[in-house]
C-alpha positions as CSV (number, residue, x, y, z in Angstrom):
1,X,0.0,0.0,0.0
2,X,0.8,3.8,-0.5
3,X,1.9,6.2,1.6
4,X,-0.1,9.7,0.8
5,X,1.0,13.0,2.1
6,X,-1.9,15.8,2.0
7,X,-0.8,18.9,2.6
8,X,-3.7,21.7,2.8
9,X,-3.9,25.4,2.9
10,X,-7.0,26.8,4.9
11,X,-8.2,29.9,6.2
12,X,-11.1,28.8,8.2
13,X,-10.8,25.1,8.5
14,X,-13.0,24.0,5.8
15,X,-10.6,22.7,3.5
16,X,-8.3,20.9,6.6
17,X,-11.6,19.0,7.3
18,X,-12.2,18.0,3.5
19,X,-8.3,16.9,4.0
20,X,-8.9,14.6,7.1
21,X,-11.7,12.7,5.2
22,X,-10.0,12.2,2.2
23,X,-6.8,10.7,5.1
24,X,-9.8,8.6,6.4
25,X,-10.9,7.7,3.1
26,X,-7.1,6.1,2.0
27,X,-6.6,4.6,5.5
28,X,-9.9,2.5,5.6
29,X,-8.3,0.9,2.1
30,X,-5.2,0.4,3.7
31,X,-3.0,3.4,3.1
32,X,-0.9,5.3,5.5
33,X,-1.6,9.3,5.2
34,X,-0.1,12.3,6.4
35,X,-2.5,15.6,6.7
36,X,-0.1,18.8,7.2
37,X,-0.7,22.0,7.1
38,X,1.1,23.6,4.0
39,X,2.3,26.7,5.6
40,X,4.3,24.6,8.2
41,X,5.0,21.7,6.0
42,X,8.2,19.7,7.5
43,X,7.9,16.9,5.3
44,X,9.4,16.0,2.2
45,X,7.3,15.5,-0.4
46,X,10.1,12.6,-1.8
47,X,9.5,10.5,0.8
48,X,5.8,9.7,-0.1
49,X,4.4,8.0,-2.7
50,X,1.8,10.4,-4.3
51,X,0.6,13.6,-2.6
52,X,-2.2,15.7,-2.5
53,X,-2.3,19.3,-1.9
54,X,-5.0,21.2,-1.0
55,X,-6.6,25.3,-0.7
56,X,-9.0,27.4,0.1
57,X,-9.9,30.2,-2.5
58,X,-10.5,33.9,-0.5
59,X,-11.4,36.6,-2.7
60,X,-10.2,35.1,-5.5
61,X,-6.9,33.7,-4.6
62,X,-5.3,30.4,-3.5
63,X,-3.6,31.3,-0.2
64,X,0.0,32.9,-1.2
65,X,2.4,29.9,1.0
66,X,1.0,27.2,-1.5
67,X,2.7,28.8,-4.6
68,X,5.9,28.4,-3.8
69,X,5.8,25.4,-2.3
70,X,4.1,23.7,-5.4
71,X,7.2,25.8,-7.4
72,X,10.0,23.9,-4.9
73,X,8.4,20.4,-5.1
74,X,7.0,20.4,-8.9
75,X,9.6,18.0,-10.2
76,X,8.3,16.0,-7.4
77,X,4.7,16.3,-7.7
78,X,5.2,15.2,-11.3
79,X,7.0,11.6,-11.1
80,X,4.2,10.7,-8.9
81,X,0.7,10.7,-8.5
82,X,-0.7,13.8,-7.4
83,X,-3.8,15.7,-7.3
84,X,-5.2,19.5,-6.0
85,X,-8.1,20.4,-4.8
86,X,-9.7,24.1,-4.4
87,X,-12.4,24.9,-2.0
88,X,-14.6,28.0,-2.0
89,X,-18.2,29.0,-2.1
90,X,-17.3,29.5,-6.0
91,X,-17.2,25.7,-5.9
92,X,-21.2,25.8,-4.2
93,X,-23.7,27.1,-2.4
94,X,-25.3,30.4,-2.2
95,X,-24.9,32.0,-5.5
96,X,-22.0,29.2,-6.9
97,X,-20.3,29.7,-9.9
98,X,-18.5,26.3,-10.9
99,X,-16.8,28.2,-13.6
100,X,-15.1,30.9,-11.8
101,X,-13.9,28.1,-9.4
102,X,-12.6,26.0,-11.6
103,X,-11.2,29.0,-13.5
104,X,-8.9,29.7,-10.0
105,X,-7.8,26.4,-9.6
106,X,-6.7,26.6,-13.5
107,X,-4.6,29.9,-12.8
108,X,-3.1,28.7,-9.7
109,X,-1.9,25.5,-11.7
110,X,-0.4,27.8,-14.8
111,X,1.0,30.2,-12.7
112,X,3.2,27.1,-11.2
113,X,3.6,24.8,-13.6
114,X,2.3,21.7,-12.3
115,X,0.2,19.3,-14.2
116,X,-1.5,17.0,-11.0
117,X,-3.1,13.7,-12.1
118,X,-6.2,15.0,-10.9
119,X,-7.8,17.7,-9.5
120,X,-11.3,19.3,-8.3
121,X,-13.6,22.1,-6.8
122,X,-15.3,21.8,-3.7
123,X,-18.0,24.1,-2.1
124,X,-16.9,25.3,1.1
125,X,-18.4,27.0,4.3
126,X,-19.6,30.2,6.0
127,X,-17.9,30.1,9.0
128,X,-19.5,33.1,10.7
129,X,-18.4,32.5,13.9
130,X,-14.2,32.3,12.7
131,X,-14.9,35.7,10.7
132,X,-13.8,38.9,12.2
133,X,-17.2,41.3,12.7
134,X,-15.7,43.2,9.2
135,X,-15.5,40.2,7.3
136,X,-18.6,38.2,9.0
137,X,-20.7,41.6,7.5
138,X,-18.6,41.6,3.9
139,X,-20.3,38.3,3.8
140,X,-23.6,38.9,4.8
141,X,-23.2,41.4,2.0
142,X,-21.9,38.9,-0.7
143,X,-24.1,35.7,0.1
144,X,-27.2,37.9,0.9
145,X,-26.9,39.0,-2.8
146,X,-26.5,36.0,-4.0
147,X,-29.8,34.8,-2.5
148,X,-28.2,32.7,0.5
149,X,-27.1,32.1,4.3
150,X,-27.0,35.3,6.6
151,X,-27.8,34.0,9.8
152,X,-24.5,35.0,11.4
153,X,-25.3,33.1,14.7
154,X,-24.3,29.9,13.3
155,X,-22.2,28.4,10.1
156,X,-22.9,26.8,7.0
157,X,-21.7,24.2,4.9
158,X,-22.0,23.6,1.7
159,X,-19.3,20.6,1.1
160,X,-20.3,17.9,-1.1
161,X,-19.1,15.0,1.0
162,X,-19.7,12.4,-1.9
163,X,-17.9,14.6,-4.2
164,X,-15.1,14.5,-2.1
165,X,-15.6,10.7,-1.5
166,X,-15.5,9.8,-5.2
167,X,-12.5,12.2,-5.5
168,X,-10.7,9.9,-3.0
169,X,-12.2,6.9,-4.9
170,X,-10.4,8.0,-8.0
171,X,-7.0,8.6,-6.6
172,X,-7.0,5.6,-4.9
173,X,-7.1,3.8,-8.0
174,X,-3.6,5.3,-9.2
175,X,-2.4,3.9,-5.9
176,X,0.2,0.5,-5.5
């Protein structure tokens, strides 16, 4: 079996959660994996046998640690399997625009170079009660236009846990 290293970038948690099911996911079949947080990432990508990376899209932009670690590890990431995933409310839920999201995770991947095996959207959450008062009323604004969640005494989400399930299913498959 394979060991896995999934490094994420979050903001609000959301996308470190998506990260620990997809671990869950690979372990239940019998592979070891490794969830790190990208910004404090001590391991070396070379000593794992495929990797997935992971981030969280805030107002419009992938958050600005993962670049240059994809940059450092690219030849890496290439001679094995990898894959990326982007979460945001882009991805779904109020007002989602599956284009636009996929759009960011498409920039992120020119502007670095890498080609991953695989990759996806995912919706995220509103985490009202992580937001600063500023932000937690910037998104009132945003999702209320949008025709969605602006209860700020308690969070939404919006991840599509199969989506993510079947993601997992799929890598798996490029697994020894």
């Amino acid at each position: 079996m394979s060991k896995v290293l999934i490094a994420y970038a979050t903001t609000e948690g959301q996308t470190a959660r998506i990260a620990e099911r997809i671990a869950q996911a690979l372990q239940k079949i019998g592979h070891t994996a490794d969830v790190l947080s990208a910004n404090e990432l001590e391991a070396d990508p070379k000593e794992y046998d495929a990797v997935i990376l992971g981030a969280s899209i805030h107002y419009g932009h992938h958050p600005v640690c993962l670049g240059p670690l994809v940059q450092k590890y690219r030849e890496v990431l290439e001679t094995k399997p990898s894959a990326f995933f982007s979460v945001s409310l882009s991805g779904g839920g109020p007002g989602a625009r599956p284009k636009t999201a996929r759009r960011y995770l498409e920039v992120f991947l020119r502007e670095t170079g890498w080609h991953p095996g695989q990759t996806a959207t995912f919706a995220g959450a509103l985490q009202f009660s992580r937001y600063p008062w500023w932000k937690r009323m910037l998104m009132v604004m945003i999702v209320g236009f949008a025709g969605g969640d602006t209860d700020t005494s308690r969070d939404y989400e919006y991840t599509d846990w199969t989506a993510v399930a079947e993601f997992t299913e799929t890598f798996a498959k490029h697994l020894t």
